[in-house]
C-alpha positions in Angstrom: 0.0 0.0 0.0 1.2 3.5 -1.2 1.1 6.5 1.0 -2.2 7.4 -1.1 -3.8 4.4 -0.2 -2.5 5.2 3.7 -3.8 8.7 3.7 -7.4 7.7 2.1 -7.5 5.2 4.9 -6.4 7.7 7.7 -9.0 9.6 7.0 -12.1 6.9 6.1 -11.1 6.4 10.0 -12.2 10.1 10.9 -15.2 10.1 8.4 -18.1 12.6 9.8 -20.2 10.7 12.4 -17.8 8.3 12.7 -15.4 6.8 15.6 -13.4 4.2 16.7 -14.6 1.4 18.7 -11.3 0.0 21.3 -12.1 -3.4 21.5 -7.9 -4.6 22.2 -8.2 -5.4 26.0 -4.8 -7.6 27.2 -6.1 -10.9 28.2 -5.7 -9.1 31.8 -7.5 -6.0 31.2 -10.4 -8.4 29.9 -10.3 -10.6 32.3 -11.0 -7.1 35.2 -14.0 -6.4 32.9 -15.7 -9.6 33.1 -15.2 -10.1 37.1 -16.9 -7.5 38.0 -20.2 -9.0 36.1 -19.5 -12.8 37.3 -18.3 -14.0 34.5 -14.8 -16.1 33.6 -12.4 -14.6 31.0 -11.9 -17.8 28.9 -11.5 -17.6 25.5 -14.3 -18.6 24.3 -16.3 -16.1 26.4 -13.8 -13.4 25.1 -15.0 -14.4 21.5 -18.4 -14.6 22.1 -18.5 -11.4 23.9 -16.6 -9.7 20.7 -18.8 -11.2 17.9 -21.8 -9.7 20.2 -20.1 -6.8 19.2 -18.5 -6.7 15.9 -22.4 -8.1 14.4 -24.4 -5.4 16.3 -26.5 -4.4 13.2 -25.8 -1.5 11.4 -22.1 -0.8 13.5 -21.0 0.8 10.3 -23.2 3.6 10.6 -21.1 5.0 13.9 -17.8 3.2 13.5 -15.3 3.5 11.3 -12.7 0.8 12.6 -11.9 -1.2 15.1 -9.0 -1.9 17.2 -8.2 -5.8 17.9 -6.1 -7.4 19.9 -3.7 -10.1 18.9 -6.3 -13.2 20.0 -9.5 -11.4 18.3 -7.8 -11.0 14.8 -7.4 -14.7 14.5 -11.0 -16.1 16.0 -14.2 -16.5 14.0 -17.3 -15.8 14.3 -19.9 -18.5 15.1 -20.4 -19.0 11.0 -16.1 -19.8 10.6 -16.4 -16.0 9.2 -12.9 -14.6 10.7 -13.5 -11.7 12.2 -11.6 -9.3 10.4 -14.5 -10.5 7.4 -17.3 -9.6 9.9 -16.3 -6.5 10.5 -15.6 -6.0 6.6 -19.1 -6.8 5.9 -20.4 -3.9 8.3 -18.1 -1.5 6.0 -15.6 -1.3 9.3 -11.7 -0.9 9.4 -10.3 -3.5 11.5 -7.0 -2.4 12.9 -4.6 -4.3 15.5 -3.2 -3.2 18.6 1.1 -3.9 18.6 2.5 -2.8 21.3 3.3 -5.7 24.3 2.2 -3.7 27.4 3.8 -1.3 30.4 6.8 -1.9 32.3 8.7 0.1 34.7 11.1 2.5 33.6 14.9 1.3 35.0 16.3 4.0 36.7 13.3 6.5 36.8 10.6 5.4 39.5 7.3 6.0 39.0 7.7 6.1 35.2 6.6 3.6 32.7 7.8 2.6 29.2 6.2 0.6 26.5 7.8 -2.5 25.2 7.0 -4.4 21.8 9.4 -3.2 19.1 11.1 -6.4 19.0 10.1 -8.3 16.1 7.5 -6.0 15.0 8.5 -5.9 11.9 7.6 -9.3 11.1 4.5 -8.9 13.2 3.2 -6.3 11.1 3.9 -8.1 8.1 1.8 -10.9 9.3 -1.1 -8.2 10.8 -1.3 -6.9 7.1 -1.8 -10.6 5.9 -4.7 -11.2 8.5 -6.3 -8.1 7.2 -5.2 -5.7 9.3 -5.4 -1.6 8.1 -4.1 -0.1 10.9 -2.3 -0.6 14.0 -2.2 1.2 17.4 0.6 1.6 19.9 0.0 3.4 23.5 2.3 5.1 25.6 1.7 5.3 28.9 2.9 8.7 31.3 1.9 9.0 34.5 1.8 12.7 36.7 3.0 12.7 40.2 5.9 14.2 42.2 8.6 14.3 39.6 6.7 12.5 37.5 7.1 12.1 34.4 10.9 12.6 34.2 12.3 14.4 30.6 13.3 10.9 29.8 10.3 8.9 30.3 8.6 12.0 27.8 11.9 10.8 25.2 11.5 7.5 25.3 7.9 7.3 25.0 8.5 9.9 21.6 11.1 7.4 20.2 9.2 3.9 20.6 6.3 5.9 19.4 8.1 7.1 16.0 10.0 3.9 15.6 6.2 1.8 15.7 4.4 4.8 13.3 7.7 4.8 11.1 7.5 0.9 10.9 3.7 1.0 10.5 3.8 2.9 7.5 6.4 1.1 5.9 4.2 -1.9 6.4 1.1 -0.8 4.1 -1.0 0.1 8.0 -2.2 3.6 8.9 -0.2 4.5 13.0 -2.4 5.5 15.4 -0.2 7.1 18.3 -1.3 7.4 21.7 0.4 9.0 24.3 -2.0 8.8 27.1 -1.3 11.2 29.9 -3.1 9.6 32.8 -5.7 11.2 34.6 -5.0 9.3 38.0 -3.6 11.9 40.9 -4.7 14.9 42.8 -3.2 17.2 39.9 -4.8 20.3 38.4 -6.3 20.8 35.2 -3.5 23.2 34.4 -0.6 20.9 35.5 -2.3 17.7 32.7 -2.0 20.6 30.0 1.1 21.2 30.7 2.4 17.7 31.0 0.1 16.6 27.3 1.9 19.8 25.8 5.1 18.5 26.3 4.4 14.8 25.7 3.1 16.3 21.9 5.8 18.4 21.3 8.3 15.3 22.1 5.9 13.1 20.0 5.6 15.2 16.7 9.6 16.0 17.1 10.4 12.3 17.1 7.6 11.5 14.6 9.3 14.1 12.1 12.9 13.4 13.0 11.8 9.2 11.8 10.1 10.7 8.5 6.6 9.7 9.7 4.1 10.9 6.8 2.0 13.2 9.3 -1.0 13.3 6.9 -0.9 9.2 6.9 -1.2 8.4 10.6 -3.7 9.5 13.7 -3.1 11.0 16.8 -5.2 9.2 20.1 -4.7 12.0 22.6 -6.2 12.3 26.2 -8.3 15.1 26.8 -6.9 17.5 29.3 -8.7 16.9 32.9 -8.1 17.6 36.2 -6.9 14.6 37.6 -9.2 12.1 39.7 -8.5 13.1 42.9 -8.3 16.3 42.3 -11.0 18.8 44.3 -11.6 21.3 41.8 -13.5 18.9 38.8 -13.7 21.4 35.6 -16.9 22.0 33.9 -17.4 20.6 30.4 -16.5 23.7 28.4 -13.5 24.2 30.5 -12.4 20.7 29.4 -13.1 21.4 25.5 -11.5 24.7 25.5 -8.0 23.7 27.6 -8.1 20.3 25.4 -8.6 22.1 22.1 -5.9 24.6 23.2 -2.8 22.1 24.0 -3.9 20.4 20.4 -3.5 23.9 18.8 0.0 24.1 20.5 1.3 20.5 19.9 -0.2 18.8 16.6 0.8 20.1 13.2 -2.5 20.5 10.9 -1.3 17.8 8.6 -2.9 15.2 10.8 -6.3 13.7 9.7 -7.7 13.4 12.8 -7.7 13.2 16.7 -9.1 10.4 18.0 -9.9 11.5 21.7 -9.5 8.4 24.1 -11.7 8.0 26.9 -9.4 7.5 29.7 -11.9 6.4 32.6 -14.2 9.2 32.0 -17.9 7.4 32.1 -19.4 7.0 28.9 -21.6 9.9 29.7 -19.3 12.2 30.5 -17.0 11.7 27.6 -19.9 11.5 24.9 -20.3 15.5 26.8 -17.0 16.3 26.1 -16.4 14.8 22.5 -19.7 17.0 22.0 -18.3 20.3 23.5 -15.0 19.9 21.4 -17.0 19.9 18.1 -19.2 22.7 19.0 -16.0 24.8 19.7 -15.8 25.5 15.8 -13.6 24.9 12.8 -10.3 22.6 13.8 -8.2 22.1 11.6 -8.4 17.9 12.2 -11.8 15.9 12.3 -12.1 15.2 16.2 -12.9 12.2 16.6 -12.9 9.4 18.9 -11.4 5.9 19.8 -13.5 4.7 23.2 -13.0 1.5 25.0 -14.7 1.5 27.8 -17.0 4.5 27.2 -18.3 2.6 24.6 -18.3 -1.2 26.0 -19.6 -0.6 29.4 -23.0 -0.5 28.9 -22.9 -3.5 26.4 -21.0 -5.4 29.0 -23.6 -5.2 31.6 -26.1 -6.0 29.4 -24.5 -8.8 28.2 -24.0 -10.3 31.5 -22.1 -13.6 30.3 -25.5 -14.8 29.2 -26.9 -15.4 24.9 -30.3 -14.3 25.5 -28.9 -11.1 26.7 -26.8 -10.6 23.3 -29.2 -8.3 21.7 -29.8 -6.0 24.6 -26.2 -6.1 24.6 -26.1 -5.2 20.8 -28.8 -1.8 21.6 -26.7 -0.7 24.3 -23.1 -0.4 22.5 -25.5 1.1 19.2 -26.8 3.6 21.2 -23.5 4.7 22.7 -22.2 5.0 19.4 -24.7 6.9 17.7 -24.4 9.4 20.9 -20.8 9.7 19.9 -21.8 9.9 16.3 -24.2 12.5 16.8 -20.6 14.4 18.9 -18.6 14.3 16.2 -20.5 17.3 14.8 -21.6 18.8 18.2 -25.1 17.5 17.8 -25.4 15.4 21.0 -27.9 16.2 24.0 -29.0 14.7 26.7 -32.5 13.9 25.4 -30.4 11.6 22.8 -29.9 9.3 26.4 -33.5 9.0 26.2 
C-alpha cells in the first residue's frame, strides 16, 4: 500500500459521524471487565462477547474501525467467518493493537515505558496478511511528584516514532497514543502542561523518523483535572484547555484526533467529544477511539449470558450513535433518552 492508499485510509477512519470502537483489552484488562459481572475470561467467552459486538447491526453507521487485539484477529465468528470479514461486511476498518504492554522504567521510578518493538516488523507483516489496516501503539505517562521525568517523555516519543515509522512502511495507517493519565490529585493546568510537552516530544520524534504526518492519527487524552483532584472542571473548561494544547502541539497535517476516553464514564466523555465539536472549525476531524465509554454498557447487558446478546447489541449502538451525533456537536441529553 502506497502512501495514497494510507492517507485515504487515515482519513475513512475520521469520516463525519464516525469513531473508533477500542475493543484490544490484554487478556488481563479483559479478564477485570468480566469479574466485576461474574463472569470467567476464557477464550471462548472473550470471542463470544466480541462477535456480540462486531455483528451489532448497522455498526458501520457509527464506526469507522476497530481496534483488535492479537487473539480477536485470529478467532471466527460463530459461522467460521474470521473476524476481520465480519467486520468487513459492516463496512468497518479493523485495525490491531502492537504494542506488548507497560513496564517500569529502570532508573526512573514512577515512570513507565512501553515495550514491543522487537520483532515488530515481522509482526506487522503478518497483521497486514490477517487483514489488518491499521495498527495502534500506547504510551503510557503518569503525573505525580517528579513524575514524568524528561526521559520517560523521550523514550515514550522514540518507541512511538519507531512503531508509526515501521507502520507505515508496512502498508498500515499509526495510530499514536500518548496517554497522559488522569490518575492523581493534579490540576487541570498541571495535565496541560504535561500533554503539551508529551506532543511536542511526539511530533519532534515522529518528524525526526520521516513519519508521513497526513498518513497516521493522533489518540490523545483530553486535558482533565486529575481524579483526585477537588476542583473537577466544567465541560467547556475541558473542551476549550483540550482544544488549546492540540493547537499548540499537533501540526495541521494530521487527519484526525481520536480522543480516548481514559476512565471518563461513557456519559461524560460523549459530553465532552460534543463540547469539542461545537468549539468550531479545527483544523483535524475530532474524533474518537472509546474502550470503555463505549463497552460498558454493552458489557452489563450482556451479563455472560446469549439471550442477553441483543440487549447487549442496543446498548453499544446507542453509545455510538451518541458519539456519532458528537462528532459534529449534535449530542444532547435527550439523545440518552
Amino acid at each position: 500500500m502506497n502512501l495514497t492508499d494510507l492517507e485515504t485510509t487515515a482519513r475513512a477512519l475520521v469520516a463525519p459521524g464516525k469513531g473508533i470502537l477500542a475493543a484490544d483489552e490484554s487478556h488481563g484488562t479483559i479478564a477485570k471487565r468480566f469479574q466485576a459481572i461474574g463472569v470467567e475470561s476464557s477464550e471462548e467467552n472473550r470471542r463470544a462477547y466480541r462477535e456480540i459486538l462486531f455483528t451489532a447491526p448497522g455498526l458501520g453507521e457509527s464506526i469507522s474501525g476497530v481496534i483488535l487485539f492479537d487473539e480477536t484477529i485470529r478467532q471466527m465468528a460463530a459461522d467460521g467467518s474470521s473476524f476481520v470479514e465480519v467486520l468487513r461486511r459492516q463496512g468497518i476498518l479493523p485495525g490491531i493493537k502492537v504494542d506488548k504492554g507497560v513496564q517500569p522504567l529502570a532508573g526512573f521510578p514512577g515512570d513507565k515505558v512501553t515495550e514491543g518493538l522487537d520483532g515488530l516488523r515481522e509482526r506487522l507483516a503478518e497483521y497486514a496478511q490477517l487483514g489488518a489496516r491499521f495498527t495502534k501503539w500506547r504510551a503510557v505517562i503518569a503525573i505525580g511528584d517528579g513524575l514524568p521525568s524528561q526521559t520517560c517523555l523521550a523514550t515514550h516519543a522514540h518507541l512511538l516514532a519507531r512503531f508509526a515509522a515501521l507502520s507505515q512502511e508496512s502498508g498500515l495507517v499509526p495510530v499514536v497514543e500518548p496517554e497522559v493519565l488522569m490518575d492523581g490529585s493534579h490540576s487541570i493546568a498541571r495535565h496541560l502542561e504535561v500533554t503539551e510537552a508529551a506532543l511536542h516530544a511526539v511530533f519532534a520524534a515522529l518528524v525526526e523518523h520521516r513519519v508521513r504526518l497526513e498518513a497516521m492519527l493522533l489518540k490523545p487524552n483530553m486535558v482533565l483535572a486529575g481524579k483526585e483532584c477537588t476542583a473537577q472542571a466544567r465541560v467547556g473548561e475541558v473542551a476549550d484547555q483540550t482544544m488549546r494544547c492540540m493547537r499548540r502541539g499537533v501540526p495541521a497535517a494530521v487527519p484526525g484526533l481520536v480522543f480516548l476516553s481514559g476512565g471518563q464514564s461513557d456519559v461524560l466523555a460523549t459530553e465532552h467529544l460534543n463540547a469539542l465539536n461545537q468549539l468550531g472549525r479545527a483544523p483535524w476531524e475530532l474524533s474518537f477511539s472509546f474502550g470503555r465509554a463505549l463497552q460498558a454498557p454493552a458489557l452489563k447487558a450482556w451479563q455472560g449470558k446469549l439471550e442477553n446478546a441483543a440487549a447487549a447489541q442496543q446498548a453499544l449502538l446507542h453509545r455510538a450513535r451518541c458519539n456519532g451525533a458528537a462528532r459534529s456537536g449534535q449530542y444532547s441529553a435527550a439523545l440518552e433518552a
